[in-house]
N, C-alpha and C positions, 0 to 999 in steps of 0.2 A: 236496456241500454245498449247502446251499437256504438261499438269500437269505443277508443281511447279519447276524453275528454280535451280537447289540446289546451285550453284554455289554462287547465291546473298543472299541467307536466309539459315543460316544452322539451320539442325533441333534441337530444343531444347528437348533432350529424360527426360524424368521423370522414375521414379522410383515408379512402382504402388502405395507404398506408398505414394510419393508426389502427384500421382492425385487426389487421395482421399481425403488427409487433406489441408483445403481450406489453404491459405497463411495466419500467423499469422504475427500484427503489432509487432516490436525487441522491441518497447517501452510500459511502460505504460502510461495512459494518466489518470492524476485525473483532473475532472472538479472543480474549487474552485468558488465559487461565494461573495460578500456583496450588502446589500441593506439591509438601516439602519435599526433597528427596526421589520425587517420580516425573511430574511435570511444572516446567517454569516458562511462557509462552509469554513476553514483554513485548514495549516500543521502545524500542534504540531511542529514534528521535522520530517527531512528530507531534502537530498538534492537533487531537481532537475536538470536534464543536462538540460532543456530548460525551458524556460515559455512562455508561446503565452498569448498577453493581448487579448481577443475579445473585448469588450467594457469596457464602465467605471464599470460594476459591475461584470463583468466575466474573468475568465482568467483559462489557464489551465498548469499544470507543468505535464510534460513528466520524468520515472523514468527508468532506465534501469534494464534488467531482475536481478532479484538477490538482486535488494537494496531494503532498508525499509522504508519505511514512515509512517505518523502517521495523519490520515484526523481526526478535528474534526466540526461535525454539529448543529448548534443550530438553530430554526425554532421557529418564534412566530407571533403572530400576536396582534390585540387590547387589549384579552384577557389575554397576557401572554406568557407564554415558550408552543408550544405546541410538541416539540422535540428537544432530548440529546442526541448523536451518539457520539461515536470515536471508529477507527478503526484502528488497525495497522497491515499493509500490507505488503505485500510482492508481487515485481512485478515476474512473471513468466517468464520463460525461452520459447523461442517458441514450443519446443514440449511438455509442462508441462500442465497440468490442471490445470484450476482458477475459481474458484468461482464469480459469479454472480454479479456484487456488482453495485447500481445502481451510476451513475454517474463516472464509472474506469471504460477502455476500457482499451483490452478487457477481463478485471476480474482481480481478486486478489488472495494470497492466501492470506486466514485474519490468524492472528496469534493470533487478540487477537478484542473482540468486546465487547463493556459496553456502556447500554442503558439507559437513566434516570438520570435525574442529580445528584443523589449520587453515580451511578456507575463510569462515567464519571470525575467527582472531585476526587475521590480516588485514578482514575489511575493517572490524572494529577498530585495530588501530590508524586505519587511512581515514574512517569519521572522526575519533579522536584528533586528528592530524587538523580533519578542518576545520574541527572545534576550537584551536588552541588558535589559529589565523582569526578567531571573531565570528565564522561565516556561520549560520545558521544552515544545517542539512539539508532542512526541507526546499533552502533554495540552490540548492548545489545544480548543475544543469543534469537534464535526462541522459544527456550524452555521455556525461561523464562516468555514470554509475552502470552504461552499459558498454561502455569501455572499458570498467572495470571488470564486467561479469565476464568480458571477451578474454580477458588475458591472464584471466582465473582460469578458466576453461582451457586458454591454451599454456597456462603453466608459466608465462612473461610475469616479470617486476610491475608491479601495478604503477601506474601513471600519479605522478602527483598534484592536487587539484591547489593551484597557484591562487593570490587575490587578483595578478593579473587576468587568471583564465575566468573566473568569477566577476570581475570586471565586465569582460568580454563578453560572457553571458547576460547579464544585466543589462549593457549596451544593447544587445540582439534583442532580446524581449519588450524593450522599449520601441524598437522601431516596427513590432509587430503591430 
């Protein structure tokens, strides 16, 4: 037999481009974990299209490119708290760049990250804040949660997210 029957296998052609960039996953995957007293890894807010339980302490929600979510991490051991994370994300589109982030495959864009348990509480109560207005988080604008991470960072009163500014947002998105 000489060579490849074309008849049975037709060939799949790529596009230099596509041999090069390996295949990205369409979803995001956050690991969440509990186990009482050591590790507690949740979602603030967010909705995921799947959840896989692995075990009783593990499980992981899957986020489609584009939506937002909001991981938060607390780690302690005999001692005490020995770590305060929350992050709020944003899953990537397959040809998009994402940041590194451990435990998200494969990456995120962060929009907004507060370390330390006063950073961490501040922002919870400024979600709370827009929860109580009606507005659901995941549609809060990108702007706004990296406005927040700016002035976390620089130690400023954090900005407060209005239904007019939310409005305003809503408006712009429309005329995309």
């Amino acid at each position: 037999m000489k060579g490849p029957v074309s008849h049975l296998a037709p060939a799949v052609r790529q596009t230099p481009l596509q041999a090069m960039v390996p295949p990205r996953p369409t979803r995001m995957r956050v690991s969440l974990a509990f186990v009482e007293d050591r590790v507690n890894v949740w979602l603030r807010f967010g909705q995921p299209t799947a959840e896989i339980v692995l075990d009783r302490w593990r499980r992981v929600a899957m986020f489609m490119p584009d939506t937002v979510c909001c991981r938060v991490k607390w780690i302690g051991n005999i001692y005490g708290t020995v770590l305060w994370q929350l992050l709020v994300m944003q899953a990537p589109t397959p040809f998009e760049d994402a940041q590194h982030v451990a435990g998200v495959l494969p990456g995120a864009r962060i929009l907004l990250r507060a370390d330390g348990e006063m950073q961490v509480k501040v922002v919870l109560a400024a979600i709370d804040a827009i929860e109580v207005l009606g507005i659901n988080p995941c549609t809060v604008a990108a702007t706004y949660w990296r406005t927040v991470g700016n002035r976390l960072a620089a130690r400023q009163p954090l900005p407060v997210y209005t239904a007019e500014r939310h409005a305003a947002h809503l408006a712009r998105e429309a005329l995309r």
